[in-house]
C-alpha positions in Angstrom: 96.8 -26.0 -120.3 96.1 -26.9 -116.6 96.3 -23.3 -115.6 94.4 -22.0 -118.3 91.5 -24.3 -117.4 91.3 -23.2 -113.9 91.6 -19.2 -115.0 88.6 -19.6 -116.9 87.0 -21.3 -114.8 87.4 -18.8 -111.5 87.0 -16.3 -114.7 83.4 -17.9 -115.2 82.8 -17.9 -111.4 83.8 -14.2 -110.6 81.6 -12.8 -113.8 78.6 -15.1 -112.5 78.7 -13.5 -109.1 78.9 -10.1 -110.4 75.0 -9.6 -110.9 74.3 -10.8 -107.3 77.1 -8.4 -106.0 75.6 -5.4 -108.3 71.9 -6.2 -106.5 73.4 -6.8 -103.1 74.9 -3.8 -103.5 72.1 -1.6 -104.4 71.6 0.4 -100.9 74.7 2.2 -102.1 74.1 2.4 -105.8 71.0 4.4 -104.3 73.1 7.0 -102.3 75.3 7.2 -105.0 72.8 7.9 -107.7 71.6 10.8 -105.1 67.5 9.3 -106.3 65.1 6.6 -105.3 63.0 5.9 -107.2 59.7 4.5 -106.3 56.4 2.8 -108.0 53.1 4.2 -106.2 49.7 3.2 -107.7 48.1 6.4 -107.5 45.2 5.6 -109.0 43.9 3.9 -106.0 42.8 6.7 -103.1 43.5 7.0 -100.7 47.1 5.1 -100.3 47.5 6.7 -104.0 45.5 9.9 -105.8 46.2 13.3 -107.2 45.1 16.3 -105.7 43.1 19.4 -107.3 46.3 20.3 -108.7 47.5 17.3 -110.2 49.9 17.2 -107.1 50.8 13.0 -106.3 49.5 12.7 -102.4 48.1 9.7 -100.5 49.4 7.7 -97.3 52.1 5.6 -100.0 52.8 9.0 -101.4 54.0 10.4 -97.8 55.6 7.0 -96.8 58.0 7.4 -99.9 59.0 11.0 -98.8 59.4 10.0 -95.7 61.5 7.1 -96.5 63.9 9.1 -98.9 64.2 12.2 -96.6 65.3 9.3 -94.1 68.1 7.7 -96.7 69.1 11.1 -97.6 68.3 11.4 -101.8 65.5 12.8 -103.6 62.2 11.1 -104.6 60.9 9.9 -108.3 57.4 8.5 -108.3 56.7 6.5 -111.1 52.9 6.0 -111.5 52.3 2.4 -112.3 49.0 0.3 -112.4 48.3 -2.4 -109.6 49.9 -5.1 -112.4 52.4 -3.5 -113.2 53.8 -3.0 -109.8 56.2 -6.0 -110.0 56.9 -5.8 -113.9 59.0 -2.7 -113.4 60.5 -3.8 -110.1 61.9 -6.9 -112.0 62.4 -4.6 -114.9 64.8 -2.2 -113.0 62.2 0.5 -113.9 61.9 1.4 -110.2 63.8 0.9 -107.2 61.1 0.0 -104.5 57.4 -0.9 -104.8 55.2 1.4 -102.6 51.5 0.9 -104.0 49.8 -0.9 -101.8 51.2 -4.0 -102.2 50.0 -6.8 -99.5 52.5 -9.9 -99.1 51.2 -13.0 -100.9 53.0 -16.4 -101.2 52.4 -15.9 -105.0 54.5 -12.7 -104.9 57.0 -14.0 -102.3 58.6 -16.7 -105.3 59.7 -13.3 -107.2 60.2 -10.4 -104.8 61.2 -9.7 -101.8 59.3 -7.9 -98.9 60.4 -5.4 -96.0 58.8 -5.5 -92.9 54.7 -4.7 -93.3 54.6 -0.4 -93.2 50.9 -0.7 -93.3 48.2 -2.5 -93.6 44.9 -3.2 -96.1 41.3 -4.2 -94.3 39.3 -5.8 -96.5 35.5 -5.2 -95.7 31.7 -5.9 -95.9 30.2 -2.6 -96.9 26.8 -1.0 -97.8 24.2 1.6 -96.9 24.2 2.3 -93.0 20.6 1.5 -93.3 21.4 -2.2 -94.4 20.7 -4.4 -91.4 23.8 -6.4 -92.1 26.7 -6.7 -89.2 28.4 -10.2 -90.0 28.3 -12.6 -92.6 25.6 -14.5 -91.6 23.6 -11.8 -92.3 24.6 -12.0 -96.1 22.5 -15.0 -96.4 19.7 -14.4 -99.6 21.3 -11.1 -100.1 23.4 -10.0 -103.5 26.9 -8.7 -102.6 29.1 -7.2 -105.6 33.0 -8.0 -105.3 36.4 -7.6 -108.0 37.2 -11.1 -109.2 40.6 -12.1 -108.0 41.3 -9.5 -105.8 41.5 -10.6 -102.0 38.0 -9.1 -100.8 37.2 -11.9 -103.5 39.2 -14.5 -102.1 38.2 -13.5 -98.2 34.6 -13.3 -99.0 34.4 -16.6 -100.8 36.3 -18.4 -97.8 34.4 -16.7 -95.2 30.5 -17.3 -97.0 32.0 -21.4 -97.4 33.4 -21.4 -94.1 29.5 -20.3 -92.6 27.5 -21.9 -95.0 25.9 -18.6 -95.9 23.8 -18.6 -99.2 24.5 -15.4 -100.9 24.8 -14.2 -104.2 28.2 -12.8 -104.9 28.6 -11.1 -108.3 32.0 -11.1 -109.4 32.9 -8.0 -111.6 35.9 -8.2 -113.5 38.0 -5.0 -112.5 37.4 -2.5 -109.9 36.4 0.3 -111.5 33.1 -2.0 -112.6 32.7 -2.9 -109.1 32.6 0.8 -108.4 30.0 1.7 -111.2 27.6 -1.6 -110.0 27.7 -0.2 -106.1 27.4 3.6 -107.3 24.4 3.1 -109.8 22.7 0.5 -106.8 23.1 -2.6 -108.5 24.1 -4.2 -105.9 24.3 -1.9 -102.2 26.6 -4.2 -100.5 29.5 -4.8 -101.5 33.4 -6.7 -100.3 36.4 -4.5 -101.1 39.3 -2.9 -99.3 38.7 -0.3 -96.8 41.0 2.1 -99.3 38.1 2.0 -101.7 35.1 1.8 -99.4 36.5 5.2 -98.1 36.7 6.3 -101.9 33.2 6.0 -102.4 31.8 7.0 -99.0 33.8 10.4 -99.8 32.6 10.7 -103.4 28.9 9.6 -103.2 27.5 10.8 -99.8 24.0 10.6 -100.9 24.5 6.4 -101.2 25.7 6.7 -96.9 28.0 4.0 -97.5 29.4 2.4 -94.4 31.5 -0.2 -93.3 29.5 -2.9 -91.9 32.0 -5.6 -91.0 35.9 -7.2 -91.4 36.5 -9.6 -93.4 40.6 -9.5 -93.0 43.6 -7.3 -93.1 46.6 -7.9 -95.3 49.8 -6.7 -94.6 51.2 -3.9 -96.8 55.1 -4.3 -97.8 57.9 -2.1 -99.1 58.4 -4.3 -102.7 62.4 -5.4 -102.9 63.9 -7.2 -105.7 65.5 -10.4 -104.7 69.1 -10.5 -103.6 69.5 -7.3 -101.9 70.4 -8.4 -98.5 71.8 -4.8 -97.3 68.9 -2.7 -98.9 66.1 -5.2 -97.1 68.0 -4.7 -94.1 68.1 -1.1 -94.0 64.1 -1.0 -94.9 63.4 -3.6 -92.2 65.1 -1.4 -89.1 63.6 1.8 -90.8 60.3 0.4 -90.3 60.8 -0.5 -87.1 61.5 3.0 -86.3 59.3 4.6 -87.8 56.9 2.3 -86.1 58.3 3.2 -82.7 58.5 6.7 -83.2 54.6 7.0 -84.3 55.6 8.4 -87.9 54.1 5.7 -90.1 51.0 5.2 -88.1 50.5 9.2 -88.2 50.7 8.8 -91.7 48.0 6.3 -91.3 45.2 7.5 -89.2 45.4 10.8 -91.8 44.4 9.2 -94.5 42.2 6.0 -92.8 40.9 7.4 -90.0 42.3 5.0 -87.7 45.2 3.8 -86.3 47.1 0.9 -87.8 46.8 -2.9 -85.6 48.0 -3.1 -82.7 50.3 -5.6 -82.8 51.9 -3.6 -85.8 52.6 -0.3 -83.4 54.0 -2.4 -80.6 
């Protein structure tokens, strides 16, 4: 009876472990399976967009070829929205999370983060014309901003912080946002520097301009917990391709500029 007892028990023990072993595990499974497959948001230019035709392309786009030229298997992009980027990592849906995705302690509880590839600026932006160069110049003016997004989050801290009285109209998804700025409701505007580029490029007659920083958030490779050997493979891969200039290239194609300095070095 003893010895039955004590087989089901290491039984129980062994079958627990085998989940943890299978995610630990998954930098092989990967090679194995010959695929990586990756969620990119690429509804968000210009880290994510299609081209004229219909081709995927964007910086995340070229980070997850290079990435699986680097591990040796062939690319899947799956197209996922902004909320649904951690739904199908949990989900098994994808392998990695490459859509803009800055590190948040929110996010942190339920996924795991590489090293930061890139980075998001979040900015103060408006008509060149607009006498406005920090953000005590936002005081008595209206500025339009994405409710719960971080240029939200930044921009209330930083008008608090300054005691600036200004008007901030919250709109309640980006695309909103977009439309206020584009049909001047409101000509200044907080948002990343992704979509400030977006509408310079696709309204030139508004001469939008980026008039100040408010932040930058550090963009992440997205990692399902528990998978000590993949993480580590990501980390030295972006270190690098950090070194070597690759993933900054990448960057100043799409932005313009050159990532932080701290983040080359």
């Amino acid at each position: 009876m003893r010895s039955k007892k004590l087989l089901s028990f290491y039984t129980a023990v062994t079958l627990s472990l085998v989940p943890f072993a299978a995610k630990a595990d998954e930098l092989q499974a990967i090679k194995e399976r010959g695929v990586l497959s990756v969620a990119v948001d690429v509804s968000y230019p210009p880290f994510g967009m299609l081209d004229q035709k219909a081709g995927e392309t964007g910086s995340d786009i070229e980070t997850a070829r290079l990435l699986a030229r680097d591990l040796g298997v062939k690319l899947k992009v799956v197209p996922v929205s902004g909320a649904a980027r951690v739904p199908f990592l949990l989900s098994n849906k994808v392998d990695l999370v490459i859509a803009s995705f800055s590190i948040t302690e929110e996010r942190k509880k339920v996924v795991d983060y590489s090293l930061p590839y890139a980075v998001d600026f979040l900015v103060v932006a408006g008509p060149k014309s607009a006498p406005v160069g920090k953000i005590s110049d936002l005081s008595g003016k209206t500025i339009a901003v994405t409710r719960g997004t971080t240029a939200d989050i930044e921009l209330t801290k930083a008008v608090r912080a300054d005691n600036v009285n200004a008007n901030i109209v919250r709109y309640e998804d980006e695309a909103t946002t977009n439309t206020a700025v584009v049909t001047g409701q409101q000509d200044l505007f907080a948002a990343s520097l992704a979509t400030e580029k977006s509408l310079a490029a696709l309204n030139p007659g508004k001469t939008l301009d980026v008039k100040f920083s408010l932040a930058n958030y550090p963009l992440a490779i997205g990692i399902r917990k528990n998978e000590p050997a993949l993480k580590a493979w990501l980390d030295n891969w972006v270190k690098a391709n950090m070194k070597n200039g690759a993933l900054n290239k990448i960057f100043v194609t799409y932005f313009g500029q050159e990532l932080p300095r701290n983040m080359i070095n």
